[in-house]
C-alpha positions in Angstrom: 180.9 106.5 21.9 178.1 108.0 24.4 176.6 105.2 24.7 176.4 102.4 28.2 174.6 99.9 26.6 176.1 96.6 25.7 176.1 95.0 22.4 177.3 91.5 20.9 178.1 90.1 18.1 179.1 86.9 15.6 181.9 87.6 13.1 184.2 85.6 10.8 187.5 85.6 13.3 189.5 87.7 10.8 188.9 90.5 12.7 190.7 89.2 16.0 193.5 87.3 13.8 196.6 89.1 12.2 197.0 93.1 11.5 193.3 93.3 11.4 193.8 93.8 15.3 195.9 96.8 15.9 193.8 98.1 13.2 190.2 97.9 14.8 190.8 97.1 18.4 192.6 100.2 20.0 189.9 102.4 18.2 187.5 100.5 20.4 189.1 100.1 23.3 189.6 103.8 22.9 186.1 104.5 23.2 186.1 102.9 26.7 184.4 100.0 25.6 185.9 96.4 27.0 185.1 92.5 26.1 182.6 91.8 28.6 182.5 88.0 26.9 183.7 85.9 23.6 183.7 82.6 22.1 186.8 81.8 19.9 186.8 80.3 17.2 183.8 77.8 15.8 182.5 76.6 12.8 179.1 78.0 12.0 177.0 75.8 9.0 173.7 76.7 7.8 171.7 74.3 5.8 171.9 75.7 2.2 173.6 73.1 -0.7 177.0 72.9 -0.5 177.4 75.6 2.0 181.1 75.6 3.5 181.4 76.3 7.5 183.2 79.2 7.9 184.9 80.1 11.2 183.6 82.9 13.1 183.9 84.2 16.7 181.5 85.6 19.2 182.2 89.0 21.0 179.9 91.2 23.2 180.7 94.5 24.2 180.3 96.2 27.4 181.3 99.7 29.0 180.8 98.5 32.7 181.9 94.9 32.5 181.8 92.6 35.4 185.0 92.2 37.8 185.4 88.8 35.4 185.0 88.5 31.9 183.1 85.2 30.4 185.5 83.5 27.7 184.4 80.5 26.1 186.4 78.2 24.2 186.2 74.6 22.1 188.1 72.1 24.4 191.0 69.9 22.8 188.7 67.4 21.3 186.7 70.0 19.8 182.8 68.6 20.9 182.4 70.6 24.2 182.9 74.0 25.2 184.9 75.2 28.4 183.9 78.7 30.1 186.3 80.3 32.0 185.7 83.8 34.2 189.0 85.5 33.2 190.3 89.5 34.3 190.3 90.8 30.4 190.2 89.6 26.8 192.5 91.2 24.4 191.7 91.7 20.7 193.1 88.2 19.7 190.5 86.7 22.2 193.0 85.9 24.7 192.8 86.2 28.1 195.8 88.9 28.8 196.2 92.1 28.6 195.8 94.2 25.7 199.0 94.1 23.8 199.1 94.5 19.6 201.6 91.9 18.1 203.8 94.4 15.6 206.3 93.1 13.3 209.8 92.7 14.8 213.0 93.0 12.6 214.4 90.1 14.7 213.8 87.3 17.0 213.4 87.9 20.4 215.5 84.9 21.4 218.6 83.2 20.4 217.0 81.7 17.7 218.1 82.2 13.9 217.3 84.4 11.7 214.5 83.4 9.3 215.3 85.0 5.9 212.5 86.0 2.6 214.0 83.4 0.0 215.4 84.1 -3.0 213.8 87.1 -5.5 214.4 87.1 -9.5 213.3 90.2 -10.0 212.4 90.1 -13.3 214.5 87.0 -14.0 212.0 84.7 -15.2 214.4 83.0 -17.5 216.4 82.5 -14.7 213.8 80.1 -14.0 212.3 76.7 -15.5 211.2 73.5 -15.1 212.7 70.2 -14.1 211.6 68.7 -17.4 213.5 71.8 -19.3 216.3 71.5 -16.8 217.0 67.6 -17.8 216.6 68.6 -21.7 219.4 71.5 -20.9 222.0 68.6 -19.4 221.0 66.0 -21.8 222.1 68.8 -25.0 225.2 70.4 -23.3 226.0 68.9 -20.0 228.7 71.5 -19.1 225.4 73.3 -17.9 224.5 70.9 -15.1 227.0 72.8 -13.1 225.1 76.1 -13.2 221.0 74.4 -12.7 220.2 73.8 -8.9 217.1 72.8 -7.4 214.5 75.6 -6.6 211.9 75.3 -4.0 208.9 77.6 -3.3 206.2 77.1 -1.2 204.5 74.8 -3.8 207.3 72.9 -4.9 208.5 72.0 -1.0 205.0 70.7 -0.4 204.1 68.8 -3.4 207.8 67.6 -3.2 208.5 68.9 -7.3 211.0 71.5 -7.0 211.5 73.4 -10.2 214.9 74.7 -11.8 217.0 77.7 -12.0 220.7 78.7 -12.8 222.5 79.4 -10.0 225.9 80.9 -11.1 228.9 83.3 -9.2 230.5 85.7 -10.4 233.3 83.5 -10.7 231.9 81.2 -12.8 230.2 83.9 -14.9 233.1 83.7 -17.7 232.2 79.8 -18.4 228.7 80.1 -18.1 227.9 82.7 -21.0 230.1 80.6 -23.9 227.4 78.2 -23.5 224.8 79.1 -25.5 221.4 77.7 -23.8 222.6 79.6 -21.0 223.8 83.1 -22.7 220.5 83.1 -24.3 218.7 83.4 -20.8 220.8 86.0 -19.0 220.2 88.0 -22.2 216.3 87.5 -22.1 216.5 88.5 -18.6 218.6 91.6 -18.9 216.0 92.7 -21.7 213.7 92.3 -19.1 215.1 94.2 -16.6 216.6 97.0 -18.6 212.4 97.3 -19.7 211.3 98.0 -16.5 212.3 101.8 -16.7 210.8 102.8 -13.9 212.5 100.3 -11.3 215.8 101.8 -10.5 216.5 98.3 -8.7 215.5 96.3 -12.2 217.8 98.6 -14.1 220.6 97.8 -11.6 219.7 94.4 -11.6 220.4 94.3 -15.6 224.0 94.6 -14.9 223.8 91.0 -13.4 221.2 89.3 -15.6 222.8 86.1 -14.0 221.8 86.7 -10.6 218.9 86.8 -8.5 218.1 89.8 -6.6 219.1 88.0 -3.5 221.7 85.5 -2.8 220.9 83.3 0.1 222.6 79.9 0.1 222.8 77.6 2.7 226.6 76.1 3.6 225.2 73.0 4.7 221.2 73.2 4.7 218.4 75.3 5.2 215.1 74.8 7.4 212.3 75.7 4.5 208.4 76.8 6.0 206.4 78.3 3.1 204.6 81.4 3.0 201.3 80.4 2.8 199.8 77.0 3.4 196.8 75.1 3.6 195.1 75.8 7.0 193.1 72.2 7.3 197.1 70.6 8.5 197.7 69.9 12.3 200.7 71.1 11.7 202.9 73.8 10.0 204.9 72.4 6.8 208.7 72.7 7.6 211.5 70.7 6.6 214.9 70.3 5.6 216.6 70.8 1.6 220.0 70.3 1.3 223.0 72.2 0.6 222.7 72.2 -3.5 219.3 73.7 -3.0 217.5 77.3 -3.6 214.8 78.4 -1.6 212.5 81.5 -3.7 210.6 84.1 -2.3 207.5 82.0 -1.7 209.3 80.7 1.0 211.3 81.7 4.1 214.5 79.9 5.1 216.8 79.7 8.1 220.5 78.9 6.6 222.7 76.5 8.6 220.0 77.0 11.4 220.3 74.5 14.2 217.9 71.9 14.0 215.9 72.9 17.1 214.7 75.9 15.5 212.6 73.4 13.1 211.3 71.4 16.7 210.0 75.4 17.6 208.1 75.8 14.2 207.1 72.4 14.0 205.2 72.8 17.3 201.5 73.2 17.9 202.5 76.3 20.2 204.0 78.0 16.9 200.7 76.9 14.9 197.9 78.9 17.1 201.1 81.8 17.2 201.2 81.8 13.6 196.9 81.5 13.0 196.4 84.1 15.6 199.3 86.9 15.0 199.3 86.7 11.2 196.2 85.6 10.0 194.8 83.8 7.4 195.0 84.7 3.0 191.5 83.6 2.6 191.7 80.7 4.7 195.0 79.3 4.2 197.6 80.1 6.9 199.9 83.2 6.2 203.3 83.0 7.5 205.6 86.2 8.3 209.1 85.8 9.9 208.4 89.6 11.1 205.4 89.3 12.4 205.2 85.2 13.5 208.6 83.9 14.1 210.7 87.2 15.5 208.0 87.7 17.4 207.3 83.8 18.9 207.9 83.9 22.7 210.8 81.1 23.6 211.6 80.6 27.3 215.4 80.7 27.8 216.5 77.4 26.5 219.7 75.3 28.1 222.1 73.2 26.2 219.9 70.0 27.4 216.5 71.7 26.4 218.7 72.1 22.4 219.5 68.5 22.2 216.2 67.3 23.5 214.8 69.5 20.5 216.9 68.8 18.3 216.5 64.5 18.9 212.2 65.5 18.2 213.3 67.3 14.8 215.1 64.3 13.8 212.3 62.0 14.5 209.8 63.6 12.8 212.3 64.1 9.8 212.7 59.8 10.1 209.1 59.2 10.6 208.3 61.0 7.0 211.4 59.3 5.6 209.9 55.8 6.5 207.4 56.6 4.4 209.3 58.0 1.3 208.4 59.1 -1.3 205.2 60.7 0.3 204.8 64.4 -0.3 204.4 66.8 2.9 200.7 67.1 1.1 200.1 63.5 1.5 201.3 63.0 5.0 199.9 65.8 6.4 196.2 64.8 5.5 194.6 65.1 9.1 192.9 62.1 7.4 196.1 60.3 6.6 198.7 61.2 8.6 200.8 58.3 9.6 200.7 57.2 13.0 204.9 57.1 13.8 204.6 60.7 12.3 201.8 61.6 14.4 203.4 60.5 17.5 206.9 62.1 16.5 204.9 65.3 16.5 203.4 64.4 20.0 206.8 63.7 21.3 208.0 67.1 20.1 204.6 69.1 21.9 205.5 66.9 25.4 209.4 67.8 25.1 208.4 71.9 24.1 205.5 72.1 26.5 207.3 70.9 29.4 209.9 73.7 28.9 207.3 75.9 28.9 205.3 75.0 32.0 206.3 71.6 33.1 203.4 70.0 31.8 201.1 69.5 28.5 198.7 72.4 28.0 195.1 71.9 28.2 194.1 73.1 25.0 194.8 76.1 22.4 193.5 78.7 24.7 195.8 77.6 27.5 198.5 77.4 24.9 198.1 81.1 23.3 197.4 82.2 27.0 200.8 81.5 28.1 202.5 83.1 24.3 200.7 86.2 25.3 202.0 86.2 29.0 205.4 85.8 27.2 205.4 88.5 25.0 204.2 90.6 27.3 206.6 90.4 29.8 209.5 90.8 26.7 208.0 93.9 25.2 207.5 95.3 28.8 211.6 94.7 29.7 211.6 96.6 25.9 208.8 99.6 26.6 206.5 98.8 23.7 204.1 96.6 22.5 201.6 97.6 25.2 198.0 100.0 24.5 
């Protein structure tokens, strides 16, 4: 803390990604220390066998900083570097000021709300495979009314949702004189009722037919999984239909308007997402706190909707075309169909334009602009800044 000498350093970029940074960076800022330079993020190989690049980040350290501060940056096609002289660097490596991105119970915008998906809280049986599912209908076929698709973040990706019974209270009367079925709400009242501790479980008992939750979509629901390989140029997000049940390793937006999925689909939300809530090892972790309430959107007109809107549906065609091709399979940045590449391309012209009437440069331009948002919204609000 005494000290006026400058330092540097190279670090994996975890520490300038997610709630690593209003963890570490106010402490340091704190001791008057600024970022007199950086270099975002990089791959850095060394020659040992099978060594795997990791990403890291450059950052040097400076009490009496120049008037500008050096930050350097991969440019779009990721073979050069572009230097810029900028007036700060916050702890995300963006040139702004120094804000902390903090979870938000709701979105900033008009947008929908993005909801955790369904819990089973110790309802295990409530749960099973598509295989058992088929076996269930083929032996008593009254139960096909109470078995519904269920979708995780695994099963939306590799397109093989499992099972589970779905079932109202309603229904509950015809449901338990079927035997394959009474046999599971009792295994998963058991299992509840055994969790003495959990005052929630023991509740929960009461309803072995139930989930914890009970989000259903009237119509559909826009799924984006919770975690999510990080090697994709874009985040997985799609559509299930009405009869479907999104779990808790998933978010959903029920009955959302489609130009919510153009938002997430977007590059804009992808560098959000990487740099506001970090990476689980190095897969992508997605928070509707955090990443979506949080995501800055411009005020958007009717026109701005149905432009949106018309990208969402042609990117949901373009990976129709090539049915029945997993989200894993088209999203290969090896592999990735060319209609579905440019469908995405169309939706980054249409968003970016709203934005600032033009493409953005690259990713720092683009998380340069975010952070200019946000700033100005938690500043009308009187929080969010150091």
């Amino acid at each position: 803390n005494q000290t006026t000498s400058a330092a540097a350093f190279v670090s994996t970029n975890s520490i300038c990604q997610g709630q690593q940074v209003p963890i570490l960076w106010p402490l340091i800022f704190e001791t008057k220390h600024e970022i007199a330079f950086a270099h975002t993020n990089f791959k850095w190989a060394n020659l040992a066998s099978h060594n795997a690049g990791v990403t890291v980040i450059i950052v040097g350290l400076s009490k009496q900083p120049n008037k500008y501060r050096k930050l350097c940056s991969l440019a779009e096609n990721q073979e050069s570097a572009v230097v810029k002289d900028v007036e700060n660097i916050n702890g995300y490596l963006v040139a702004s000021a120094n804000v902390f991105i903090r979870p938000n119970s709701r979105p900033h915008s008009e947008r929908s709300i993005m909801q955790f998906g369904n819990h089973p809280y110790y309802g295990a049986d409530l749960i099973f495979t598509s295989y058992e599912a088929e076996k269930m209908i083929e032996q008593c076929p009254d139960t096909a009314a109470f078995i519904r698709p269920l979708y995780g973040s695994k099963e939306f990706i590799s397109a093989v949702p499992r099972a589970c019974l779905w079932i109202s209270d309603k229904e509950l009367p015809v449901a338990k004189r079927i035997p394959a079925i009474s046999s599971r709400l009792e295994a998963v009242r058991k299992s509840r009722s055994a969790a003495t501790q959990d005052k929630s479980a023991q509740k929960l008992a009461l309803t072995p037919y139930r989930f914890r939750d009970r989000y259903v979509a009237n119509h559909h629901s826009i799924v984006v999984p919770r975690v999510s390989s990080e090697q994709r140029p874009f985040l997985p997000v799609g559509l299930l239909s009405k009869g479907s049940i999104v779990q808790d390793q998933a978010f959903a937006l029920y009955d959302a308007p489609l130009w919510n999925m153009a938002l997430i689909a977007s590059k804009l939300h992808l560098v959000w997402i990487a740099t506001v809530c970090g990476q689980l090892e190095t897969r992508l972790r997605y928070s509707n706190t955090l990443g979506w309430n949080t995501f800055p959107v411009p005020k958007l007109t009717e026109t701005n909707k149905a432009d949106l809107t018309r990208c969402a549906e042609e990117i949901l065609l373009a990976r129709e075309a090539h049915f029945p091709a997993t989200i894993a399979e088209l999203y290969d940045p090896e592999k990735m169909p060319e209609n579905l590449r440019q469908a995405h391309d169309r939706n980054d012209e249409v968003l970016e334009r709203i934005y600032i009437g033009r493409r953005f440069k690259n990713d720092t331009e683009r998380l340069e602009k975010l952070f200019e948002l946000y700033t100005k919204m938690t500043a009308e609000k009187g929080a969010g800044k150091v």
